[in-house]
C-alpha positions as CSV (number, residue, x, y, z in Angstrom):
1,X,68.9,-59.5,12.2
2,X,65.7,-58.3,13.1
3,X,64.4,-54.8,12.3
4,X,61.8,-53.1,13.8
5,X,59.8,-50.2,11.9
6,X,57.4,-47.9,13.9
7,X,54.2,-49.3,11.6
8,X,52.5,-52.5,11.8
9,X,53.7,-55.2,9.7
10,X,54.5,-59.2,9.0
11,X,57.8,-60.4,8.9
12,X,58.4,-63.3,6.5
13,X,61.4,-65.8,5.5
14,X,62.9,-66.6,2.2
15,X,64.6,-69.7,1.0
16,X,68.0,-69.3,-0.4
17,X,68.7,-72.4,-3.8
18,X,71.6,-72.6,-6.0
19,X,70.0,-72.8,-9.6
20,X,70.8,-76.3,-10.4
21,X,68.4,-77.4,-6.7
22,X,65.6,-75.8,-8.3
23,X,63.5,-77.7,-11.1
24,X,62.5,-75.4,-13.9
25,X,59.7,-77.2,-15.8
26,X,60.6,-75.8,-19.7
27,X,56.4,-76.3,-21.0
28,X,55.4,-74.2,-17.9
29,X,57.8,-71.2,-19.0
30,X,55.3,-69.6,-21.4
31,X,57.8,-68.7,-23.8
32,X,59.4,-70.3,-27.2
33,X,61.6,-67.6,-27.6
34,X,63.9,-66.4,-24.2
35,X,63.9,-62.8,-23.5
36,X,67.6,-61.6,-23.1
37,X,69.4,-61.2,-19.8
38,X,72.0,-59.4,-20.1
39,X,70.9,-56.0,-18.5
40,X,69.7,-58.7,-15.8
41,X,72.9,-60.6,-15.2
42,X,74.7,-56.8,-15.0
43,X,72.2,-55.6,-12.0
44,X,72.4,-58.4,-10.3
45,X,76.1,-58.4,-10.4
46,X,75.9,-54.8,-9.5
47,X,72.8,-54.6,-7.0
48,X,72.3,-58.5,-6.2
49,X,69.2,-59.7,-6.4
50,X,66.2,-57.2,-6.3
51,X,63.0,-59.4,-6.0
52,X,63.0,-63.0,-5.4
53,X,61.7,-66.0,-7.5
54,X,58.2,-67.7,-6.6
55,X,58.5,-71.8,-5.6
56,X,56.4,-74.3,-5.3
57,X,57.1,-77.8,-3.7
58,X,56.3,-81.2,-5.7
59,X,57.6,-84.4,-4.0
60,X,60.0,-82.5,-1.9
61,X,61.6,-80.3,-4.5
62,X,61.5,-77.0,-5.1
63,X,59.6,-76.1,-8.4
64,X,59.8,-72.8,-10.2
65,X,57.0,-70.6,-10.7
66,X,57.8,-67.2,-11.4
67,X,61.5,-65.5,-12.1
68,X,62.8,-68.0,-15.1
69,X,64.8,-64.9,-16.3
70,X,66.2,-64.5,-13.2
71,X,67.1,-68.0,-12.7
72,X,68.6,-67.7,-16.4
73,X,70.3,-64.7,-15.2
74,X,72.3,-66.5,-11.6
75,X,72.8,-69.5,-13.6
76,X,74.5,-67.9,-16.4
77,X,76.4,-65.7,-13.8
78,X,77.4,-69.1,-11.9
79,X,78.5,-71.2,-14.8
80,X,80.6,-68.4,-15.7
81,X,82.3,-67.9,-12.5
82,X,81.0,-64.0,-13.2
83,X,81.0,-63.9,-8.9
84,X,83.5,-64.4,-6.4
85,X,81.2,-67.5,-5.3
86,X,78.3,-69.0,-6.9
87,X,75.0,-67.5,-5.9
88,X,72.0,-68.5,-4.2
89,X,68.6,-67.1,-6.1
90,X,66.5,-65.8,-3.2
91,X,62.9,-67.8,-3.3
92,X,59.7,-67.2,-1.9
93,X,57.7,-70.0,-1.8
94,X,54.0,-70.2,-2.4
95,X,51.0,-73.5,-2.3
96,X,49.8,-74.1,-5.6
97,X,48.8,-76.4,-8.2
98,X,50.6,-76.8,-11.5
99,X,47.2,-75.5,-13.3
100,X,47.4,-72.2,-10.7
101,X,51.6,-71.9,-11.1
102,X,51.3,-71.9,-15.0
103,X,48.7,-69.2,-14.8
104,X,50.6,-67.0,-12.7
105,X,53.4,-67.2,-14.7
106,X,51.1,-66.2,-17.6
107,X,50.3,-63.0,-15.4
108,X,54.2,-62.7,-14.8
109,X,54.9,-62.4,-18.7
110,X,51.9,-61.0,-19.3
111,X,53.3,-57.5,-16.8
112,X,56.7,-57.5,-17.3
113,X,57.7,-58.7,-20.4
114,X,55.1,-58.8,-23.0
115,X,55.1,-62.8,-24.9
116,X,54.7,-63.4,-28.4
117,X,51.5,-63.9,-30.3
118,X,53.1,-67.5,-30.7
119,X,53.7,-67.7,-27.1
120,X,50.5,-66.8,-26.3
121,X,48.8,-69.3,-28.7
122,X,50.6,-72.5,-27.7
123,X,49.7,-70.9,-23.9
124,X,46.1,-71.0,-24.4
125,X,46.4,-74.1,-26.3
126,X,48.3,-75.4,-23.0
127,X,45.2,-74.2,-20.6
128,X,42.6,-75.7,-23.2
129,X,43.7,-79.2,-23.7
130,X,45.8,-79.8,-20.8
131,X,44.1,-77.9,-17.8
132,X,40.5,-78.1,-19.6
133,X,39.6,-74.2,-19.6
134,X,36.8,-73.6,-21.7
135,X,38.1,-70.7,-24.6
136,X,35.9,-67.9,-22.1
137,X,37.9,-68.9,-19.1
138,X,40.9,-68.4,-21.2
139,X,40.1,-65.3,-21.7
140,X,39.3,-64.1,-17.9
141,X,42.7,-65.5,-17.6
142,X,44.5,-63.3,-19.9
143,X,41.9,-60.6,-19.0
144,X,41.1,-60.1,-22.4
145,X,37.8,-61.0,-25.4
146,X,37.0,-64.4,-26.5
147,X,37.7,-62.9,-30.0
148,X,41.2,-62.4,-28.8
149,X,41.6,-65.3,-27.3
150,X,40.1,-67.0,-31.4
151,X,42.7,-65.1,-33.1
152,X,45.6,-66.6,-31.3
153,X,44.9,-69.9,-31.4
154,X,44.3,-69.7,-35.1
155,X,47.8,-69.0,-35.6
156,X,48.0,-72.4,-34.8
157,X,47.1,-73.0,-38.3
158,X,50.7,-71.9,-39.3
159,X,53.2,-74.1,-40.8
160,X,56.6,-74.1,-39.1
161,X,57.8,-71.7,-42.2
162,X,55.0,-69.6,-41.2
163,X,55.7,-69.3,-37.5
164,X,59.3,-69.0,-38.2
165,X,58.1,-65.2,-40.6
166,X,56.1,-64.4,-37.7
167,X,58.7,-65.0,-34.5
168,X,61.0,-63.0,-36.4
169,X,59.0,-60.2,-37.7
170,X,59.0,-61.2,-41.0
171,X,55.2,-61.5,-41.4
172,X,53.4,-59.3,-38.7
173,X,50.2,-60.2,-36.9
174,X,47.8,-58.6,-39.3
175,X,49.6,-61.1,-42.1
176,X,49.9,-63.8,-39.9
177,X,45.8,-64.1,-38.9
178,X,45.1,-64.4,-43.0
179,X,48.5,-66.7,-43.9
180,X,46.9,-68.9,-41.3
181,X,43.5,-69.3,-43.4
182,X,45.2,-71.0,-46.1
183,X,46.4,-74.6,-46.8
184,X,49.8,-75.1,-46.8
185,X,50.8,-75.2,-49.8
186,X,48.9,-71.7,-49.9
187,X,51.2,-70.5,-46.8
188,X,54.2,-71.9,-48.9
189,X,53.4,-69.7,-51.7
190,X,53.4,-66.8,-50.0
191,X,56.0,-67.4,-47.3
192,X,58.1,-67.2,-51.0
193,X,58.1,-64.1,-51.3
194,X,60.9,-62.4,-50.3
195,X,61.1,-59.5,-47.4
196,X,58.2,-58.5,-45.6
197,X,55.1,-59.9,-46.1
198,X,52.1,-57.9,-45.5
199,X,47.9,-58.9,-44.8
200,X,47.8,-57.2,-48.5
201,X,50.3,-59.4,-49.9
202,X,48.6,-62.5,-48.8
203,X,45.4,-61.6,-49.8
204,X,47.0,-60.3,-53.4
205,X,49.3,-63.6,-53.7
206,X,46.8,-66.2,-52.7
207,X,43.0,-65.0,-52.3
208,X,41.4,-66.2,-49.8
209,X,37.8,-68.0,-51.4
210,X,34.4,-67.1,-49.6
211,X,33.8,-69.9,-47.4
212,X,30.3,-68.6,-47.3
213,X,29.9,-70.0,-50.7
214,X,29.0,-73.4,-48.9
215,X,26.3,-72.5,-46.6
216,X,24.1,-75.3,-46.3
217,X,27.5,-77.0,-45.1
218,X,27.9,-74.3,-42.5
219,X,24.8,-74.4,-41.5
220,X,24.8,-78.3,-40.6
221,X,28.1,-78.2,-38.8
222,X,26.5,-75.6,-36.7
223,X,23.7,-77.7,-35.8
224,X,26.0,-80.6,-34.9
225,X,28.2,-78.6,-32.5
226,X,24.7,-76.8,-31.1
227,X,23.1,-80.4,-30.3
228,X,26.4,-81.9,-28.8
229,X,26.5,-78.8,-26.6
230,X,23.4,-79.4,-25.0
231,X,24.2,-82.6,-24.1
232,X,27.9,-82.5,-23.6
233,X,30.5,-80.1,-21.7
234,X,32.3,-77.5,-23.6
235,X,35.5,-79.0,-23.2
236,X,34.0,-82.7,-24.7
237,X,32.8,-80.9,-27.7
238,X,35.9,-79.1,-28.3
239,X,38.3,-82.1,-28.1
240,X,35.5,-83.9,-30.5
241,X,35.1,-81.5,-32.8
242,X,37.8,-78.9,-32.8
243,X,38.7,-79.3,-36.5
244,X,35.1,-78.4,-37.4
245,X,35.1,-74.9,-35.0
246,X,38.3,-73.5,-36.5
247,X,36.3,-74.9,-39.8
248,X,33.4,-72.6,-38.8
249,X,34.9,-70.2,-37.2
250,X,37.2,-69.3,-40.0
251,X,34.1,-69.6,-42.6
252,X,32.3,-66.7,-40.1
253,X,35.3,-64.6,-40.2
254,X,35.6,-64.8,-44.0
């Protein structure tokens, strides 16, 4: 039923899906590790629900967006007969490219519920080699510093023992950014430790050498990735030659 309101406005419609008609691409969710839904499932059960998930349409189906925890939420209240009938999730559907959905859902997380440091490297990684962002437009995207955007993606340095101290508190970012420095048989020493594992612990266990002992080195793997700049796009160069940045980039950090 229509209502009218006494101030100028647009009147728009929703689609209503069962969970199971939408398709929920997992890579596109931005997250490794699920935020829970419980509080989620109980106001929805109590208030239905608030806000509605953002759609997109790829050959004739409806693609999630935005919402996953909400979709996570009906489905779980669904498959558990929670409701006296299954629900519908309300949708608003929006044009937009895969590139433009994963960002927004980036911008989702990013508001409401804050990803991992993890999360957010694989992410960038994600818009880098996939959707061919240079490492600056990265960073407009998560409206952040290149350096930020430099110390994420060198916590893809990290064994899977390493990943697994940091998703779970174990070893906190500060650790994480010099455990990611070392080999991995360096990582393994210190991931032996047992309990917490501090920036001072790594540096204590394993010390980290001065990478600036090699200059000359450093100097001519500069030059390389200057020349094949000018010539190249960014994106070229980093696919090329991304061993030797993290190379140089963790020598200029040292």
């Amino acid at each position: 039923m229509a209502v009218s309101f006494e101030v100028e406005g647009t009147r728009t419609s929703e689609y209503l899906f069962l969970p199971e008609h939408i398709e929920v691409p997992s890579e596109l969710n931005g997250r490794h590790e699920l935020p829970p839904i419980y509080d989620l499932v109980e106001s929805i059960l109590a208030h239905g629900q608030l806000q509605p998930i953002t759609i997109r349409k790829a050959a004739g189906r409806p693609i999630l967006v935005a919402g996953f925890s909400r979709w996570r939420a009906v489905t779980h209240i669904n498959a558990n007969q929670m409701a006296p009938k299954s629900l519908a999730l309300r949708c608003s559907y929006t044009q937009m490219t895969e590139k433009q959905a994963f960002l927004a859902n980036i911008e989702e997380n990013r508001v409401r519920n804050a990803t991992t440091p993890m999360d957010d490297a694989y992410n960038i990684q994600r818009l880098i080699n996939v959707y061919q962002m240079t490492e600056a437009e990265a960073a407009e995207a998560y409206r952040t510093s290149p350096s930020w955007i430099h110390g994420r993606l060198a916590l893809l340095q990290l064994s899977p023992e390493a990943e697994t101290a940091v998703r779970s508190g174990r070893a906190p970012l500060s650790a994480a950014k010099e455990i990611a420095k070392l080999s991995k048989d360096g990582q393994s020493k210190v991931l032996a430790k047992p309990g917490k594992i501090t920036k001072a612990d790594v540096k204590r266990e394993v010390p980290i050498p001065n990478r600036f002992a090699s200059k000359p080195s450093l100097n001519y793997a500069l030059a390389v990735l200057l020349a094949e700049c000018a010539v190249q796009p960014d994106v070229m160069v980093y696919e090329i030659h991304k061993d030797t940045i993290r190379a140089v980039r963790d020598a200029m950090t040292t």
